[in-house]
Backbone bond lengths (Angstrom), bond angles and torsions (degrees), N, CA, C in turn:
res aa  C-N    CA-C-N  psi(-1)  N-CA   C-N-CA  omega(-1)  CA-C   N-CA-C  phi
1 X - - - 1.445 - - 1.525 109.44 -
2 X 1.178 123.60 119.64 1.443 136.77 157.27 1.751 120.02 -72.51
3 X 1.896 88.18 128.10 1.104 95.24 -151.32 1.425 109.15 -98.53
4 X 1.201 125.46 130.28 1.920 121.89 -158.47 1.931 98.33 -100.13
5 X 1.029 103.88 145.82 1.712 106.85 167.38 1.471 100.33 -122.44
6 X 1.778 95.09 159.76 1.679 112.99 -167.80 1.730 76.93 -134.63
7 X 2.426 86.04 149.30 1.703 101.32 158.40 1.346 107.83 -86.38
8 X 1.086 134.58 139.24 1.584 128.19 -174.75 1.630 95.78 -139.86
9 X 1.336 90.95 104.71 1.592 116.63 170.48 1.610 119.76 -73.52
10 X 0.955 149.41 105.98 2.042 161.41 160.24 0.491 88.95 -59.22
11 X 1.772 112.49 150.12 1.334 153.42 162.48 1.741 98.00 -36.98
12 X 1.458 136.01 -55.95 1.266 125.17 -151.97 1.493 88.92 -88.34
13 X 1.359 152.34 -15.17 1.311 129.48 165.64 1.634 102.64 142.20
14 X 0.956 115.95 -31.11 1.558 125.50 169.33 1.371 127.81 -52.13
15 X 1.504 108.54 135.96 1.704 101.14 -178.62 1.418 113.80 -124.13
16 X 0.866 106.27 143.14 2.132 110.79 -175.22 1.659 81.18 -114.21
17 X 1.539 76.14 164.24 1.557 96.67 156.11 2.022 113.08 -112.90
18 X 0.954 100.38 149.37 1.547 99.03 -173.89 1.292 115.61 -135.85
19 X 1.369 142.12 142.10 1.713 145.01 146.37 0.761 105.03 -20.64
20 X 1.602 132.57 151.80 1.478 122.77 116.61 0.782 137.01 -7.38
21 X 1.694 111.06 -75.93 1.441 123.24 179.21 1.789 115.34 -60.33
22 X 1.626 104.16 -28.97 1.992 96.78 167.93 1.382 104.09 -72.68
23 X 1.171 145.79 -12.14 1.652 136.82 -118.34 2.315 67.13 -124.35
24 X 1.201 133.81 -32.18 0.811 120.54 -135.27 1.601 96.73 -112.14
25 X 1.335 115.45 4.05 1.384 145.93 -177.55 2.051 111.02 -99.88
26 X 1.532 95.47 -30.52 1.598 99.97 -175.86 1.434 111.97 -82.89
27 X 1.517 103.51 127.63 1.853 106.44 167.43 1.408 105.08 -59.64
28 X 1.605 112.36 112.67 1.534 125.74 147.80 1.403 111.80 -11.40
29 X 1.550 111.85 -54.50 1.701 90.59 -162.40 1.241 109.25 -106.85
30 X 1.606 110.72 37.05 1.977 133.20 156.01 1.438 91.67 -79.38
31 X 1.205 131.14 -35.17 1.846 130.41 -159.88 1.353 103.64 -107.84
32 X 1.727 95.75 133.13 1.477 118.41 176.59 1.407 114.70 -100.14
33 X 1.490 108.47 -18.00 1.625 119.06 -176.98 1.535 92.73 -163.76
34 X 1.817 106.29 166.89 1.312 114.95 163.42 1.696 89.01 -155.85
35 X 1.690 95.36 164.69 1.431 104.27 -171.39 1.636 91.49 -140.26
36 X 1.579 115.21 128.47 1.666 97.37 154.41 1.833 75.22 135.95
37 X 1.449 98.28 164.22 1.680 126.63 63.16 1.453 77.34 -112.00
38 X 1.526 94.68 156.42 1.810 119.93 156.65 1.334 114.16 -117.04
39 X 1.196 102.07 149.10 1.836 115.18 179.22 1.335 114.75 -51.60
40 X 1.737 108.33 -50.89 1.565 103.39 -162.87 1.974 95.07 -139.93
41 X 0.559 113.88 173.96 1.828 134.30 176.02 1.213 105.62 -68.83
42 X 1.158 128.01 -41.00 1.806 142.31 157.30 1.658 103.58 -32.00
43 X 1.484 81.46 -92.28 1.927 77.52 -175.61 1.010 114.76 -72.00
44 X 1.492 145.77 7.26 1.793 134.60 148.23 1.571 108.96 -76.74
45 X 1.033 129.70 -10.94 1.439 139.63 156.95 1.706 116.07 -62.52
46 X 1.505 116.42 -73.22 0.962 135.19 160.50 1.543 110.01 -25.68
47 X 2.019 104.52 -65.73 1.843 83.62 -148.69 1.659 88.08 -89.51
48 X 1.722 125.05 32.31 1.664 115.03 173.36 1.708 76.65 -94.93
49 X 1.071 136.35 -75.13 1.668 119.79 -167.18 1.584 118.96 -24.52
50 X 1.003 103.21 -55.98 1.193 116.81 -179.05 2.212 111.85 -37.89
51 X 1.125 83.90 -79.57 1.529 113.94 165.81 1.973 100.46 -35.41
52 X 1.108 114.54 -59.58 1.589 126.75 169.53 1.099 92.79 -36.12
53 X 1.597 116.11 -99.26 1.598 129.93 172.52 1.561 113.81 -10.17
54 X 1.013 125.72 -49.41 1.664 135.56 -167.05 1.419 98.44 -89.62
55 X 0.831 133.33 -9.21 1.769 130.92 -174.77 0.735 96.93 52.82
56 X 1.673 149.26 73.36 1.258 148.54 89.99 1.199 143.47 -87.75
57 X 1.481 99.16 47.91 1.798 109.32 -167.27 1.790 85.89 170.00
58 X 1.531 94.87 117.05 2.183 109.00 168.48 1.630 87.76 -84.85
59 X 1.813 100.89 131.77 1.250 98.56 152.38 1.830 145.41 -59.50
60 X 1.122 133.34 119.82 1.804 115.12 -174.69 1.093 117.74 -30.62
């Protein structure tokens, strides 16, 4: 099984990146946004900078 990652944006503005299988552990109404699935940890890395850059996501 191939494993997908999500950006998962909190209420206070912060974004992690998370598993599936973590992503599937978080209370819904902890998340203000989510981005993904992504293929690899690479580009869920990538498109959280991005998102940084754009001011839609405070860095940790």
């Amino acid at each position: 099984m191939t494993q997908t990652w999500y950006i998962v944006k909190g209420k206070e503005g912060t974004c992690e990146i998370l598993s599936d299988d973590r992503l599937t552990s978080v209370d819904e109404a902890e998340i203000a946004a989510r981005w993904g699935p992504f293929e690899s940890i690479e580009e869920a890395i990538a498109r959280r900078v991005g998102l940084i850059r754009s001011g839609k996501c405070q860095p940790q």
